[in-house]
MIBAMI-860426 format. One record per residue (C-alpha): residue number from 1; x, y, z. Coordinates in pm, whole numbers, plus 50000, padded with zeros to 5 digits. Each point is the difference from the previous one (the first is absolute). Layout:
// residues N
num=NUM u=X v=Y w=Z
...
***
This chain:
// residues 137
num=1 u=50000 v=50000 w=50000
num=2 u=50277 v=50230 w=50091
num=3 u=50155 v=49942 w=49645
num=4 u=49655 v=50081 w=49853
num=5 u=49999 v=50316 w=50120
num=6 u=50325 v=50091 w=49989
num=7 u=49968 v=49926 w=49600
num=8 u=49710 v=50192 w=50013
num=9 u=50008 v=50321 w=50198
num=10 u=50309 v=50186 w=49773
num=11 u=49781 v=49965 w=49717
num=12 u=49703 v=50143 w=50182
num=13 u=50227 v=50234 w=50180
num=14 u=50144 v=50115 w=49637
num=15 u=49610 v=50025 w=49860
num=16 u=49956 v=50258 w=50264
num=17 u=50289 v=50172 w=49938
num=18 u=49906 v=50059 w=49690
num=19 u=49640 v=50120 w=50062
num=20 u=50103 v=50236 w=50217
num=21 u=50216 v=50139 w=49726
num=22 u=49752 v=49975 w=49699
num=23 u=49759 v=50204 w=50293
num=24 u=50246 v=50276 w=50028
num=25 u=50067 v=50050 w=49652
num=26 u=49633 v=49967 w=49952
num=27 u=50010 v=50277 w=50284
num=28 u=50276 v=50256 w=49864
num=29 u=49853 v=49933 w=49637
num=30 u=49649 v=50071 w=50161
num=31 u=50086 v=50300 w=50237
num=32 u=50222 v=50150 w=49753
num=33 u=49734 v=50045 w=49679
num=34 u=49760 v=50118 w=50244
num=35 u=50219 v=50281 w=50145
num=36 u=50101 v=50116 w=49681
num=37 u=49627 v=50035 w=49940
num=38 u=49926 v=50177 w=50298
num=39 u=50324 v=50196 w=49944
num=40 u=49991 v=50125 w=49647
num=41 u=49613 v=49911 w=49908
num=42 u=50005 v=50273 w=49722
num=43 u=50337 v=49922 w=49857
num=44 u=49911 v=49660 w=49962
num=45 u=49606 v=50060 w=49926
num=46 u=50151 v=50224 w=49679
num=47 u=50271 v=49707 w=49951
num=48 u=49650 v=49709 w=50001
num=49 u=49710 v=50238 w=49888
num=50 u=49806 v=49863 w=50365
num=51 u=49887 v=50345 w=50213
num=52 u=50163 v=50068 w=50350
num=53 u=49673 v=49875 w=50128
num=54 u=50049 v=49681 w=49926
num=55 u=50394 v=49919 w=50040
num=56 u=49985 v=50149 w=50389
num=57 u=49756 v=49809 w=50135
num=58 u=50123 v=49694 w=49791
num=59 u=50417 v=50112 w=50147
num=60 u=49832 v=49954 w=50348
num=61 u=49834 v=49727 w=49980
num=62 u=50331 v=49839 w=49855
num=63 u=50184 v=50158 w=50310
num=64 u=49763 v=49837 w=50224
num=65 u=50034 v=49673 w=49817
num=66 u=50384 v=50050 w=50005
num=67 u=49981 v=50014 w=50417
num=68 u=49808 v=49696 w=50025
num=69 u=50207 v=49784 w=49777
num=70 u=50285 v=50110 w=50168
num=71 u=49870 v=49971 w=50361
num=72 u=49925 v=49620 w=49843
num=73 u=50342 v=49956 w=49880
num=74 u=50149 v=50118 w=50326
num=75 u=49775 v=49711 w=50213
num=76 u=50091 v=49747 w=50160
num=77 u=49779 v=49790 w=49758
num=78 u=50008 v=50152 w=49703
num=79 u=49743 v=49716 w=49850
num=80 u=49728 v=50123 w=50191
num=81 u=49922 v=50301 w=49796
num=82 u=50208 v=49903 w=49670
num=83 u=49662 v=49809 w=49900
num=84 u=49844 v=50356 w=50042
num=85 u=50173 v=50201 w=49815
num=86 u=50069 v=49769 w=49705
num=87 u=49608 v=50035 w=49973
num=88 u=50010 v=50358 w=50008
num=89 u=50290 v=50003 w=49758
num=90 u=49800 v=49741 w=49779
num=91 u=49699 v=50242 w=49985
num=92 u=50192 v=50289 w=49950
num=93 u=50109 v=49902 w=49658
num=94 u=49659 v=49869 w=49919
num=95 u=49894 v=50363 w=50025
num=96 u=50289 v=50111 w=49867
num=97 u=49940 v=49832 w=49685
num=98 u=49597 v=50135 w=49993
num=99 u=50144 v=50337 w=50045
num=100 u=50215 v=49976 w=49686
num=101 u=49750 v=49845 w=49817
num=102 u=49746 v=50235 w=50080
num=103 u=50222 v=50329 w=50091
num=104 u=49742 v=50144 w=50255
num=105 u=50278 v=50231 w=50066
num=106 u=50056 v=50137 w=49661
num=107 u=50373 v=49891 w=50000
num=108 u=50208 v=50066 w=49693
num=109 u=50192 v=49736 w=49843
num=110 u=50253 v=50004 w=50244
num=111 u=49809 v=50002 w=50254
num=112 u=49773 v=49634 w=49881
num=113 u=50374 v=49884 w=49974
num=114 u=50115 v=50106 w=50323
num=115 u=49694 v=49833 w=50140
num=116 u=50084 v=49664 w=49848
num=117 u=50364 v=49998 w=50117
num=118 u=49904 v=50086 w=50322
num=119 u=49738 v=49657 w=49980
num=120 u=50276 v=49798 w=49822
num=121 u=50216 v=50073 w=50299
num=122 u=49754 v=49979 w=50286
num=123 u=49901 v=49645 w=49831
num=124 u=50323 v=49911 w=50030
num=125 u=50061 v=50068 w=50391
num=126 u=49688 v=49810 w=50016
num=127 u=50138 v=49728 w=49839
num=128 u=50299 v=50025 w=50191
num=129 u=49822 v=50024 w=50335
num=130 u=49753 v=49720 w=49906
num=131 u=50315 v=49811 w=49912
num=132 u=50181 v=50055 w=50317
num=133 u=49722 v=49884 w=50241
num=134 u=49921 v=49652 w=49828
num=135 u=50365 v=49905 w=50028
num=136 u=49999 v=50158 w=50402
num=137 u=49681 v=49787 w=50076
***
């Protein structure tokens, strides 16, 4: 039994390891986009075509987002809330993709690109995340 887990445990231990990291990029990534949009709404408004009115509220909700994923990365068990926010990251580029589809916003070009980068890469920490928890359980 002993060998069991000792076999075992540096895998799960490395799992972790690496969800807490994929959660703090997800984090920086996260808190950093929404800062600039809370920062320089009407640079980067002009930059997208979207109005100030919707890229602060959007920057603070990312900022908000960006605390809780990192308070989650900083836990003891980070596998707790990684379920969480993969779901949130999962429905974020599902609306993502209906707002470039659709443009409620009005974005230019740019801006219906910018929007599916942004989903390409929060698919991708979701993937990541998703990723790191099977192999941890």
């Amino acid at each position: 039994m002993t060998t069991a887990n000792a076999t075992t445990r540096p895998a799960d231990t490395h799992a972790v390891t690496l969800l807490r990291r994929f959660l703090t990029l997800d984090a920086l990534v996260s808190g950093g986009n929404g800062l600039a949009y809370v920062i320089a709404p009407v640079w980067i408004g002009d930059l997208l075509g979207v109005s100030t009115g919707a890229l602060v509220p959007i920057g603070i909700a990312l900022i908000a987002f960006a605390l809780a994923v990192g308070a989650i990365a900083m836990s003891r068990n980070p596998l707790r809330g990684a379920t969480l926010v993969i779901e949130f990251n999962l429905a974020w580029v599902v609306a993502s993709l209906a707002v470039a589809a659709f443009n409620p916003f009005g974005a230019n070009t740019l801006g219906v690109v910018w929007t599916v980068m942004q989903a390409g890469t929060v698919a991708l920490f979701a993937g990541l995340q998703w990723t790191a928890v099977r192999k941890a359980k």
